[in-house]
ZAMARGU-4260 file (C-alpha; in steps of 0.2 Angstrom, whole numbers, plus 5000, padded with zeros to 4 digits):
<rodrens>
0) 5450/5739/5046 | 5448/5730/5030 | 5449/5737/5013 | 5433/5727/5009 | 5424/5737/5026
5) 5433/5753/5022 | 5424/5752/5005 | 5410/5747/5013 | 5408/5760/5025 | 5413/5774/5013
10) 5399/5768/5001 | 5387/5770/5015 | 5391/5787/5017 | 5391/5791/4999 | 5373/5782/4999
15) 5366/5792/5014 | 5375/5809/5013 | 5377/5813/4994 | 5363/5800/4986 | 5376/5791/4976
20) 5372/5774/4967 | 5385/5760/4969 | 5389/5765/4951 | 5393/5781/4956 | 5403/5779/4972
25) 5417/5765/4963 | 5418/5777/4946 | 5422/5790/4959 | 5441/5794/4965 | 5443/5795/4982
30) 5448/5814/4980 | 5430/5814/4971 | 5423/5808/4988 | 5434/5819/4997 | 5427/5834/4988
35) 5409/5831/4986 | 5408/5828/5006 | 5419/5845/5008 | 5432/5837/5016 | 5446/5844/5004
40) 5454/5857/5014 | 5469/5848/5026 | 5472/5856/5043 | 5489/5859/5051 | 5494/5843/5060
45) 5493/5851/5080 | 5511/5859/5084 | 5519/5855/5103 | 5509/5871/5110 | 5493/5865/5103
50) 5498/5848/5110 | 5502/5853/5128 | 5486/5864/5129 | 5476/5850/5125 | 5485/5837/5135
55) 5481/5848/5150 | 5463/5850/5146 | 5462/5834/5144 | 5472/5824/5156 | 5473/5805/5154
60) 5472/5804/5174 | 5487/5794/5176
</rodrens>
């Protein structure tokens, strides 16, 4: 993808979710947007165990 439609995209999101104007989304970091959409907390990356549990759960039928 783009940068052009990432930004795009993005913007969209920032319209519909958190009523921000175009002003607002490119004055706006993207930690900013990261935050004000609650997405600031980073999960673990999924360790082997993890891994193994849900490539038997969902098998790729090969």
């Amino acid at each position: 993808m783009s940068f052009g439609a990432a930004a795009r995209r993005a913007a969209r999101v920032a319209a519909s979710l958190l009523g921000w104007r175009p002003d607002d989304f490119w004055a706006a970091t993207p930690e900013d947007l990261r935050n004000a959409l609650g997405l600031d907390e980073v999960d673990a990356p999924a360790d082997g165990s993890l891994l193994s549990q849900l490539m038997e759960s969902f098998p790729d039928d090969r």
